[in-house]
C-alpha positions as CSV (number, residue, x, y, z in Angstrom):
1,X,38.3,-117.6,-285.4
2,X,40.0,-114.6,-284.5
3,X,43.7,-114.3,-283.2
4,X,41.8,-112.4,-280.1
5,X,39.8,-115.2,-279.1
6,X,42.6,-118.2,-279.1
7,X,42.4,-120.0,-276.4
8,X,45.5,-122.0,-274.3
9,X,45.5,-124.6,-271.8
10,X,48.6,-125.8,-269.2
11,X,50.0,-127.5,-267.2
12,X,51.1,-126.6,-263.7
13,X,54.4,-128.5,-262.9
14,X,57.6,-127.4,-260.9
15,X,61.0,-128.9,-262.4
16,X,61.8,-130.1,-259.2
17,X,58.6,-132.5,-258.9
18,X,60.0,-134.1,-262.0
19,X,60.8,-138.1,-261.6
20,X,65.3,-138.6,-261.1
21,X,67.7,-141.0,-259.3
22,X,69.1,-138.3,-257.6
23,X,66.2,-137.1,-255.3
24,X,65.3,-134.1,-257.1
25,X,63.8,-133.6,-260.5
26,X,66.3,-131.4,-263.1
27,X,67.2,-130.4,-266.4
28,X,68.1,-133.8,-267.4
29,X,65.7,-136.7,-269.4
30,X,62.9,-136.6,-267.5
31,X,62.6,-133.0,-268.4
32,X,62.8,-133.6,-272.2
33,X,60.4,-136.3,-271.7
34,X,57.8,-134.2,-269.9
35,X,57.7,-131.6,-273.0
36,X,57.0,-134.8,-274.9
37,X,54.4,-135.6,-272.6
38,X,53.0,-131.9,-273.1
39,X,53.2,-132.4,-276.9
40,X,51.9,-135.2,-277.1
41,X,48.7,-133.6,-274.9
42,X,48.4,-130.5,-277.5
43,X,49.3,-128.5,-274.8
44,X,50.8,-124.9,-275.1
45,X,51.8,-124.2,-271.8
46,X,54.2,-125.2,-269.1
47,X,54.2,-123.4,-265.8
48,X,56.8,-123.2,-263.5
49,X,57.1,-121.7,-259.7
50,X,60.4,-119.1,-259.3
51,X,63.7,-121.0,-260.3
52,X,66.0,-119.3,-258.2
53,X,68.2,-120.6,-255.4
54,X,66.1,-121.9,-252.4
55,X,67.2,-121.0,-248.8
56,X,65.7,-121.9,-245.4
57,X,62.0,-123.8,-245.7
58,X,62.4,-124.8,-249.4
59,X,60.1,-122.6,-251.2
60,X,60.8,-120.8,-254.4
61,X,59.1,-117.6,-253.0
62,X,61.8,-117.0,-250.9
63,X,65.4,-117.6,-252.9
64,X,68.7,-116.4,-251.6
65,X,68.6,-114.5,-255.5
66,X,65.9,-113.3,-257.8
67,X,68.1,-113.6,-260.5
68,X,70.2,-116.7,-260.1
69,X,69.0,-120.0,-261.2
70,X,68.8,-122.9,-258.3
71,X,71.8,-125.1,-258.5
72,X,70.3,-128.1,-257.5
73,X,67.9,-128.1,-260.9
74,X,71.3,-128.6,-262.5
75,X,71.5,-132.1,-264.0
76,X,74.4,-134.5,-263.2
77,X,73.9,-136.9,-266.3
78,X,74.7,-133.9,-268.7
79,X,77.6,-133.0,-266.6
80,X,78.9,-136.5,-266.8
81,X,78.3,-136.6,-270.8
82,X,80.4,-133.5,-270.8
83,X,83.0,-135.3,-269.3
84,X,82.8,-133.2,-265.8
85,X,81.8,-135.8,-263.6
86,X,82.5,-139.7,-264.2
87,X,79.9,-142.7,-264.3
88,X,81.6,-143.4,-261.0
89,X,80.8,-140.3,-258.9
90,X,77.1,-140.4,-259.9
91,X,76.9,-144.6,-259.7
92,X,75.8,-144.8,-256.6
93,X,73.3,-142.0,-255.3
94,X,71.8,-142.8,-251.8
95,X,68.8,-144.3,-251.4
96,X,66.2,-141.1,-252.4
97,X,62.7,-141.2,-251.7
98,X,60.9,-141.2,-255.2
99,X,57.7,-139.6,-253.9
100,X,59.2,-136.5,-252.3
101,X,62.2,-134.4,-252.0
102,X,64.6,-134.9,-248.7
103,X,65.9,-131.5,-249.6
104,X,69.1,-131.9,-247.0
105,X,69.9,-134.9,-248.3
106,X,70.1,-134.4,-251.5
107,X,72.0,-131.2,-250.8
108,X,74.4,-133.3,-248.6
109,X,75.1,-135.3,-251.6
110,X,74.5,-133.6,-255.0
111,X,76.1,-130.3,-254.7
112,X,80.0,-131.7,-253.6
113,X,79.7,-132.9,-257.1
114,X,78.1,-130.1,-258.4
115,X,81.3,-128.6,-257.3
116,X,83.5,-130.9,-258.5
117,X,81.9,-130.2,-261.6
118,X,82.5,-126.9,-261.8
119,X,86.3,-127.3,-260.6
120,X,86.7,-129.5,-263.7
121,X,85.4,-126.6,-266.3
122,X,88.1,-124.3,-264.7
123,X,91.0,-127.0,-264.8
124,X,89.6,-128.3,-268.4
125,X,89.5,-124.7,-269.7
126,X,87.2,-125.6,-272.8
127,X,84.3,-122.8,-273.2
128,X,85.7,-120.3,-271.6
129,X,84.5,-117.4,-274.2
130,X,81.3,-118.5,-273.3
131,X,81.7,-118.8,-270.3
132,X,83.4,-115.3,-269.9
133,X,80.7,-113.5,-272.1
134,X,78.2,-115.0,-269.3
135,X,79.8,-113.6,-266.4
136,X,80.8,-110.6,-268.6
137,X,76.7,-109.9,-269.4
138,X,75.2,-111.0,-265.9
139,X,77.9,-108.7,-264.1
140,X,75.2,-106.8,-262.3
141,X,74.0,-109.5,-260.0
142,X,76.9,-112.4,-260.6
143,X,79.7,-111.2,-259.0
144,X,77.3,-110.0,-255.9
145,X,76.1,-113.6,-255.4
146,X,79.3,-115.7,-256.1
147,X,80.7,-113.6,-253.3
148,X,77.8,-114.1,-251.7
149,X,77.4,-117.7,-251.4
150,X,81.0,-117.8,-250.4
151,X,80.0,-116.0,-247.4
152,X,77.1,-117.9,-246.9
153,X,78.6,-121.3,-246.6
154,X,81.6,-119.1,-244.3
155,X,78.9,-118.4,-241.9
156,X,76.6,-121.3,-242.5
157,X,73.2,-118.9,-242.5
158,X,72.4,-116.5,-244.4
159,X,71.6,-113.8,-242.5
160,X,73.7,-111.4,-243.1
161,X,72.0,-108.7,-240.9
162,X,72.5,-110.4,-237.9
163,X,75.1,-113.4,-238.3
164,X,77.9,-111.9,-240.5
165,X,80.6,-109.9,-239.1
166,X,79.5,-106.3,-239.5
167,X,81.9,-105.2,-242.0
168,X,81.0,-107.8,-244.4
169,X,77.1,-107.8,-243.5
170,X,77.7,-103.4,-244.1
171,X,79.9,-104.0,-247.5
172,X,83.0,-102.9,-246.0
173,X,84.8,-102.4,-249.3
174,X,88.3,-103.9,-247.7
175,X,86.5,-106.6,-245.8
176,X,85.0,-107.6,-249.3
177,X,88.6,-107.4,-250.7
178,X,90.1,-109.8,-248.4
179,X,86.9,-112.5,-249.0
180,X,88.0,-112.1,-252.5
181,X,91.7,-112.4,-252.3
182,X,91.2,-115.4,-249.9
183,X,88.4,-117.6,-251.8
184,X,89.0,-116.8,-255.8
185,X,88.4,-120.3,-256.7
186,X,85.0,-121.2,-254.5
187,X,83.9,-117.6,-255.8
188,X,84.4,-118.9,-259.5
189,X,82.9,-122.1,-258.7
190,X,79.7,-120.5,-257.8
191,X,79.7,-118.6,-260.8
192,X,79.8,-121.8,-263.2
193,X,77.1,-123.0,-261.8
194,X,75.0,-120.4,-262.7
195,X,76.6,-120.5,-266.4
196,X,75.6,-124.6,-265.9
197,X,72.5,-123.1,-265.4
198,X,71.9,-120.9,-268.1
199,X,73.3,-123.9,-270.2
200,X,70.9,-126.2,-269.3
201,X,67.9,-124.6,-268.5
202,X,68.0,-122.5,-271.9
203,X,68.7,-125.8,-274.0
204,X,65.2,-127.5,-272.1
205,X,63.8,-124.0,-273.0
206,X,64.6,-124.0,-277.0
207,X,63.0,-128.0,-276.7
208,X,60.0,-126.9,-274.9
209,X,59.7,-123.6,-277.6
210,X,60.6,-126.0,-280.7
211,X,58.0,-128.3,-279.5
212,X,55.1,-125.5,-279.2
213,X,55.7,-125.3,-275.6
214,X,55.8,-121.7,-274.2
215,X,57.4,-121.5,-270.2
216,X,55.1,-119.4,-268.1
217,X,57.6,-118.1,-265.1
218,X,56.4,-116.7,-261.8
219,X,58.3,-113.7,-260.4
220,X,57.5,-112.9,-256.5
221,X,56.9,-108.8,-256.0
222,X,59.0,-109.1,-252.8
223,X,62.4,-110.7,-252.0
224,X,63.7,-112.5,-249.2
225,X,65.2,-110.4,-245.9
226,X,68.5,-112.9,-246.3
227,X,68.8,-112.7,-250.0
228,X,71.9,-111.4,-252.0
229,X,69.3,-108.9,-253.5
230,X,68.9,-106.9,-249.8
231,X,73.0,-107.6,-248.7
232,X,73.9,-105.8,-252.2
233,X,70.9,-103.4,-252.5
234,X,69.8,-102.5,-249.1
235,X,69.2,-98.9,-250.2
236,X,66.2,-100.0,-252.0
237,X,64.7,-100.8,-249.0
238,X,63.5,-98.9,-246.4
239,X,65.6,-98.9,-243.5
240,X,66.1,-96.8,-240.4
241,X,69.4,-95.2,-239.8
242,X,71.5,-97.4,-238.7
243,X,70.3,-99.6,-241.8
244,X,68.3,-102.1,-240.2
245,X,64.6,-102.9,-241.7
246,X,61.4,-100.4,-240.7
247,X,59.0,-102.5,-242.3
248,X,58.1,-105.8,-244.0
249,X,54.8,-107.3,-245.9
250,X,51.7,-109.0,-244.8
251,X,48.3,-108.9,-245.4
252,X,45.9,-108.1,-242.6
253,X,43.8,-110.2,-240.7
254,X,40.9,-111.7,-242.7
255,X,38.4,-115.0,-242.3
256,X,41.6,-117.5,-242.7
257,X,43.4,-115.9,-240.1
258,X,42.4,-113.5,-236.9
259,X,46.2,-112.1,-237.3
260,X,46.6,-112.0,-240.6
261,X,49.7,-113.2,-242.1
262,X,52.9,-111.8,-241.7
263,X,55.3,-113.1,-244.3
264,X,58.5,-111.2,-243.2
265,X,59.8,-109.6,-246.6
266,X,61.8,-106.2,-246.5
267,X,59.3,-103.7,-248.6
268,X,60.8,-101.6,-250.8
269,X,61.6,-97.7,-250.8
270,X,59.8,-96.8,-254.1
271,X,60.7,-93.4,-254.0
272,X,64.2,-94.3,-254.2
273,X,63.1,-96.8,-256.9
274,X,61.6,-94.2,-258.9
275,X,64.8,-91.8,-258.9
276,X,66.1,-94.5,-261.5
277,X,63.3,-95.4,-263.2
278,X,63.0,-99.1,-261.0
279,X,66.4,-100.0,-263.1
280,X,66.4,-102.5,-260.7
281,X,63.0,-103.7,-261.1
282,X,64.0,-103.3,-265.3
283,X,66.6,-105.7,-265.0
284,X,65.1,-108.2,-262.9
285,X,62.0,-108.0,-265.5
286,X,64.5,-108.3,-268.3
287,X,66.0,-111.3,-266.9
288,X,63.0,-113.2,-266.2
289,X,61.9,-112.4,-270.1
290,X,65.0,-114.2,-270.8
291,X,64.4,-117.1,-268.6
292,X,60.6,-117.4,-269.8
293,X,58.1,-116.8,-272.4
294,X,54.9,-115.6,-270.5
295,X,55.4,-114.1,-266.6
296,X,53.2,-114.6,-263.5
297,X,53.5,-111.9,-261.5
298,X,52.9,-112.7,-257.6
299,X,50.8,-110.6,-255.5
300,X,50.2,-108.1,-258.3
301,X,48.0,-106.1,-255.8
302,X,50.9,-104.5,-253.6
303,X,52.1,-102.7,-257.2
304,X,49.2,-100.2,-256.2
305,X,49.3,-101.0,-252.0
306,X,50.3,-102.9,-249.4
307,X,50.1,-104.3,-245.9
308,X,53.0,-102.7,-244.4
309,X,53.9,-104.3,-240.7
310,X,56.7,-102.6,-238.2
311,X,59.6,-104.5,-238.1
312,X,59.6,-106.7,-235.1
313,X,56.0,-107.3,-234.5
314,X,55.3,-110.9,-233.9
315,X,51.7,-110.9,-236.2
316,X,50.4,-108.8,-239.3
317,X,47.6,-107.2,-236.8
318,X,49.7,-103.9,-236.7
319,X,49.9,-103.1,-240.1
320,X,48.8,-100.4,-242.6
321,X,48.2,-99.7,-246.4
322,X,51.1,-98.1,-248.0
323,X,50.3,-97.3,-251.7
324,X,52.8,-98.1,-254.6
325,X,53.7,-96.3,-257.7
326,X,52.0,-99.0,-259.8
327,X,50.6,-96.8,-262.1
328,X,53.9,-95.2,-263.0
329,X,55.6,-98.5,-262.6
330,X,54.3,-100.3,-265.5
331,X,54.4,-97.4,-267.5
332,X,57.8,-97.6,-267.1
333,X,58.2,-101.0,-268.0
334,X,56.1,-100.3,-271.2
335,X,58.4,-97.8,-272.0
336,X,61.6,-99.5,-271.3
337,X,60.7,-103.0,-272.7
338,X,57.2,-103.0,-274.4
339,X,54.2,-104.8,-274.2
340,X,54.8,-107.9,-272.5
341,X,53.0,-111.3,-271.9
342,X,52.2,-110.7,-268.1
343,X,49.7,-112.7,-266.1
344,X,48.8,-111.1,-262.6
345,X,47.9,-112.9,-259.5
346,X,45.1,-111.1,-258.2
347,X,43.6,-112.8,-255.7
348,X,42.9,-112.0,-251.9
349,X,41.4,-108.1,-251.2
350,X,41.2,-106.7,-254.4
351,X,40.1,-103.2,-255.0
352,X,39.0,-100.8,-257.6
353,X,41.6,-99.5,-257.9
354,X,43.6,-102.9,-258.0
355,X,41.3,-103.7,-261.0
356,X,41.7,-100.7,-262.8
357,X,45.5,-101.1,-262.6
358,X,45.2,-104.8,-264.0
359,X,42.5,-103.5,-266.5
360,X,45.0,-100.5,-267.6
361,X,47.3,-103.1,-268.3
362,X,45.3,-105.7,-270.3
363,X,46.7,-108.0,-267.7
364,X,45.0,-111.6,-267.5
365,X,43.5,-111.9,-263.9
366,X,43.3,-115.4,-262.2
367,X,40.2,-117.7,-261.5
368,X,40.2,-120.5,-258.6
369,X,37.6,-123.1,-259.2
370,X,38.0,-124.2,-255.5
371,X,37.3,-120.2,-254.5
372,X,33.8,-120.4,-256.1
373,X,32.7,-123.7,-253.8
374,X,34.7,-121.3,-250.3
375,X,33.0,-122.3,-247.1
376,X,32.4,-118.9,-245.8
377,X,30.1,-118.0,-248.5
378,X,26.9,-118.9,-246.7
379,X,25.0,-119.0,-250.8
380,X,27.8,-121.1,-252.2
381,X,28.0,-122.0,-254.7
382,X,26.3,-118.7,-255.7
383,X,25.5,-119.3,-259.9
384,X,26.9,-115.4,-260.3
385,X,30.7,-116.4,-258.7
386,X,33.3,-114.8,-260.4
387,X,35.3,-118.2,-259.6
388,X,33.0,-120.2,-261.1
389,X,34.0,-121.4,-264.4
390,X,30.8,-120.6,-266.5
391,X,31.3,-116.7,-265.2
392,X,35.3,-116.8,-266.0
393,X,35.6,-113.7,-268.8
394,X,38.1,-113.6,-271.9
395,X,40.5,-111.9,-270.3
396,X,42.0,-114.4,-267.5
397,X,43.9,-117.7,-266.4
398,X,41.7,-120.2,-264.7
399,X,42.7,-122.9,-262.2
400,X,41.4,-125.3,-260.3
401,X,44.2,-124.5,-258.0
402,X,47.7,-123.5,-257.4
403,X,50.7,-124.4,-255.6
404,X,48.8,-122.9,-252.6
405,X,45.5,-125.1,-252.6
406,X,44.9,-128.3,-251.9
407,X,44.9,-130.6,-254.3
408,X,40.9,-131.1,-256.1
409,X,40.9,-134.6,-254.8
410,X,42.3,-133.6,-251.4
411,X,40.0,-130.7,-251.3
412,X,37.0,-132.2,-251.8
413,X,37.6,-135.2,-249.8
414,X,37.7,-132.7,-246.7
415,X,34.5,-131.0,-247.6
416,X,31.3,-132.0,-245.2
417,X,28.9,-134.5,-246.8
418,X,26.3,-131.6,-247.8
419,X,29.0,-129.7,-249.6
420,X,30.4,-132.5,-251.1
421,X,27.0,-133.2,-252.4
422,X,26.8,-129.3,-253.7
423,X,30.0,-129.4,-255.5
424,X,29.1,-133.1,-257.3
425,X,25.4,-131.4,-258.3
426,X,27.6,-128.4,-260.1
427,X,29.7,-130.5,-261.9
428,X,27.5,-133.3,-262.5
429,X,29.7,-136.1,-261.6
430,X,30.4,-139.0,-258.6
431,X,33.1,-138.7,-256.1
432,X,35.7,-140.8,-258.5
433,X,36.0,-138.2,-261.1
434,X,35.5,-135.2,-259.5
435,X,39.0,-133.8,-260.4
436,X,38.6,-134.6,-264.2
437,X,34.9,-133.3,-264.1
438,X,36.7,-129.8,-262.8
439,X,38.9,-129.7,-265.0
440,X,36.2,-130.2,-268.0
441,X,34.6,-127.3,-266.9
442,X,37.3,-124.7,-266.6
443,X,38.6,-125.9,-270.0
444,X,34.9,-125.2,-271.7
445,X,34.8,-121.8,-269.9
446,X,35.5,-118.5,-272.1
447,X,39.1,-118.2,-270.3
448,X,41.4,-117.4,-272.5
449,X,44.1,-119.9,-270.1
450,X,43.3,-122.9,-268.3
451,X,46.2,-124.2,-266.4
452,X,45.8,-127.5,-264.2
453,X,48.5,-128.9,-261.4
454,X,50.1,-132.0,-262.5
455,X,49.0,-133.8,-259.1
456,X,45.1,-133.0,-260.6
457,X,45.6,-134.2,-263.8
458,X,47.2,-137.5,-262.1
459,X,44.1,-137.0,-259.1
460,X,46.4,-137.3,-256.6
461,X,45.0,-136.0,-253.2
462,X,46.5,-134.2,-250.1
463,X,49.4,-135.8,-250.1
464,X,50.7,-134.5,-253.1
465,X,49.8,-131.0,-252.2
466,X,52.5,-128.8,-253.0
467,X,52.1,-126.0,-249.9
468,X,50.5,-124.8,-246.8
469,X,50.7,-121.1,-246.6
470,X,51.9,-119.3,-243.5
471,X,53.5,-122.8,-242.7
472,X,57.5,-124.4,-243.0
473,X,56.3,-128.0,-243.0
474,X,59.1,-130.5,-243.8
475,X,56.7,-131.6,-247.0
476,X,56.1,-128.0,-248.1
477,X,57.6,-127.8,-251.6
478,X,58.6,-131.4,-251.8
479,X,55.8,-133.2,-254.1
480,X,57.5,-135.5,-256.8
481,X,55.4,-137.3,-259.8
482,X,56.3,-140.8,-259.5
483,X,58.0,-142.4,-263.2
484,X,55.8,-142.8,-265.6
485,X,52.9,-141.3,-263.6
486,X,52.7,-138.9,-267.2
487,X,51.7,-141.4,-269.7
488,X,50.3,-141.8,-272.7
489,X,47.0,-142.0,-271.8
490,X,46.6,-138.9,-269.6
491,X,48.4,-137.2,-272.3
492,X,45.2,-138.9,-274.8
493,X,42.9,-138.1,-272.2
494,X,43.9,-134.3,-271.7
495,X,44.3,-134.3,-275.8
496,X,40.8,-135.2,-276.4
497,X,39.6,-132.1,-273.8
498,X,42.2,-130.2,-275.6
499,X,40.0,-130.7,-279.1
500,X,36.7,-130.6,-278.0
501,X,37.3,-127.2,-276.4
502,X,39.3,-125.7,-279.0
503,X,42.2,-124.7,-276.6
504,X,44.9,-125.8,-279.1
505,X,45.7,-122.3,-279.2
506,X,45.5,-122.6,-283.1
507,X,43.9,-121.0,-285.4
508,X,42.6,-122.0,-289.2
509,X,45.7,-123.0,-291.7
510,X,45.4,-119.6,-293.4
511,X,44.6,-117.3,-290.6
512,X,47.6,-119.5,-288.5
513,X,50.2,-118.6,-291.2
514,X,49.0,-115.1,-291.5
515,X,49.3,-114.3,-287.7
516,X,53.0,-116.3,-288.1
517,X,53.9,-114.1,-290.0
518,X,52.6,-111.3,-288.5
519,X,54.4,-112.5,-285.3
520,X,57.6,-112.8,-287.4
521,X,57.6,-109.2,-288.5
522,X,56.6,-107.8,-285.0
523,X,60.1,-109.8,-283.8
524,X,62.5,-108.7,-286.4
525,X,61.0,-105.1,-286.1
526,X,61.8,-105.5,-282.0
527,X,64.9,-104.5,-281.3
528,X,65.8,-104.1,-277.4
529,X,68.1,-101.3,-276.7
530,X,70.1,-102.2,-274.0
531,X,70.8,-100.2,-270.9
532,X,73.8,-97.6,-271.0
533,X,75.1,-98.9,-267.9
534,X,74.0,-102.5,-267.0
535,X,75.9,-101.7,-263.6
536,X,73.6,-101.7,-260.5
């Protein structure tokens, strides 16, 4: 076989879904015991959503940071091992529901001792090289959020357009000052939780990497309008002149919605970008490539246009296509950083010249089973579908859905009886298995990936659906496995799909330890020059 043709498969699973006493899945056992799980499956991938900080409606799309880690990830049983945290503070954890996340409850209760935590590693004063080389190498974006978290929890929102005091919301430098001069230790408290972060999250990476596990990441293309990234960077955005927003993102009114939808995120002022050669954009990417092994990169289509909307209007309908330096972009990037592992979500209205730009790039497009079986195709399911898996090319990651779809139990369960009868005749199976029978398919198709939600591998149905777009439902983002839900035998039952399929991602014994090595010399050759000024 050759190296070209290896073939992966993964799982889709969001740390925070992961089993825990205290209401939210972590860094903690669980975690370790999931990589077993994925060993123990043969398989090579783990997927994650964005780990940064959430902020109003949950979702990892839309973090108060695109390059800090989310606190409540952090787990409390290494913190106590440490000695930060006794067996008494985390005895006794309210009672959690174990199916899905209360996300103000456990923020009521876990990040006080999060806190305390972090009070203890300043009094205790062990680590503090390390802990000073991490504040010292994340400058660019540390200080910005510690400060602004301080604020945030000041105010209690953070809007920082329209609820902060002016000064502070503008970046008066002596405003800024005084927050410093008043708050030194809650500022240095947020900052050790990121290094807790960093800590912990890198330690579960090495694991999952030692193990044959690579971490697929997911970066958004757009940040949130209350994030620290706007407060401390609103000249990459375009704004009017008195600084406030001109437009945000969308996409335009389609079959799913007579409005389109109108997600609300500030779009950026590439011109201004370019001037710099997107350092911004080069650090964030750096980051990430620190963070994961393979990168997802959202809405890959607005790097050539997109759907710009006037601030203010209430629905997507007034919008326009903007074009975007994507071209020059990721030449950039190439330059700057290499060749990199990047996987682009292309879905939605694509165009030629949003393929040629993925194609440019060798970029990995994505396949939705669930697309090919869509109810507004009159012919469906058409046998030439480009989401059905016996069409999928080489050169692509295939689903059968993501954290935006139904579940394939859920889904189908919805379907009418005379489409529920088309989709069984494709895969050739009863209503009990459907969700197995899918994933079958997709894992004999050419795809190069094959990457299945946890909550399909367990056949779980809608209500372990992870999100309704356009939507800020109270169950939105909150899915969590139940213990033990990842045994042994859906690990043996995966495994076997795994073999017959060849999507071990192996090669033969010989040509393996050739292409090690060959791996081994491309790394030490690779050496990253970093940026003259790291500054932002």
């Amino acid at each position: 076989m050759n190296s070209s043709d290896r073939r992966y498969s993964g799982i889709l699973m969001h740390p925070t879904s992961l089993p825990s006493s205290y209401g939210i899945g972590d860094f903690g056992k669980t975690a370790y015991e999931f990589v077993d799980f994925l060993q123990m499956a043969d398989v090579r991938l783990w997927q994650v959503l964005p780990l940064g900080p959430t902020g109003f409606g949950n979702s990892p799309y839309a973090a108060r940071s695109t390059f800090a880690g989310n606190e409540q990830l952090l787990c409390l049983d290494l913190l106590t091992e440490q000695g930060l945290l006794s067996q008494k503070d985390v005895a006794s954890p309210p009672p959690f529901p174990s199916d899905h996340i209360d996300y103000s409850m456990v923020d009521a209760w876990k990040l006080p001792l999060l806190k305390k935590a972090a009070k203890a590693f300043l009094t205790e004063g062990k680590d503090q090289e390390g802990f000073e080389t991490f504040c010292n190498d994340n400058r660019y974006w540390l200080e910005d959020y510690a400060l602004f978290m301080v604020l945030y929890e000041r105010y209690q929102d953070s809007r920082w357009f329209s609820v902060w005091n002016r000064e502070e919301g503008d970046r008066d430098p002596a405003a800024l000052q005084v927050i410093r001069d008043r708050f030194p230790l809650q500022i240095a408290v947020w900052k050790v939780l990121q290094y807790f972060f960093e800590k912990q999250w890198q330690a579960l990476k090495s694991y999952a990497n030692e193990h044959e596990v690579s971490i697929v990441g997911d970066i958004p293309i757009f940040v949130a309008p209350d994030s620290v990234d706007t407060w401390s960077h609103i000249e990459l955005f375009k704004t009017d002149k008195e600084g406030h927003y001109k437009g945000v993102s969308g996409v335009p009114p389609d079959f799913f919605s007579t409005t389109g939808q109108l997600w609300g995120n500030p779009v950026y002022d590439w011109k201004k970008m370019k001037n710099d050669n997107y350092h911004w954009w080069m650090q964030r990417i750096r980051s990430m490539f620190h963070q994961t092994d393979i990168l997802r990169i959202d809405h890959f289509r607005g790097f050539e246009s997109y759907w710009e909307v006037p601030y203010g209007n209430k629905t997507a309908e007034n919008g326009k296509w903007v074009k975007a330096p994507g071209k020059n972009f990721f030449s950039e990037v190439k330059k700057q950083l290499g060749s990199l592992p990047i996987l682009a979500e292309d879905l939605g209205f694509i165009t030629a010249e949003v393929e040629e730009l993925r194609q440019t790039n060798g970029f990995p497009g994505m396949r939705i089973c669930q697309f090919g079986f869509s109810r507004d195709k009159a012919d469906w399911p058409n046998p030439h579908d480009t989401f059905l898996p016996h069409n999928y090319p080489y050169n692509c990651v295939a689903y059968t859905g993501t954290h935006d779809n139904d579940t394939v139990k859920g889904w189908f369960e919805n379907l009418e009886g005379k489409d529920k009868l088309r989709v069984k005749r494709y895969f050739g199976c009863g209503d009990k298995h459907l969700a197995w029978a899918m994933i079958r398919s997709i894992m004999a198709s050419y795809a190069k990936y094959a990457i299945f939600p946890m909550q399909d591998i367990l056949s779980l149905g809608s209500e372990a659906r992870m999100n309704i777009p356009s939507t800020c439902g109270q169950h939105n983002w909150s899915w969590r496995m139940e213990k033990g839900a990842n045994s042994q035998q859906k690990a043996e039952q995966f495994s076997q799909l795994v073999g017959i399929y060849g999507r071990s991602g192996k090669l033969g014994d010989e040509e393996e330890l050739e292409h090690l090595k060959m791996q081994a010399d491309k790394i030490k050759r690779m050496v990253r020059k970093p940026a003259e000024d790291d500054s932002l």
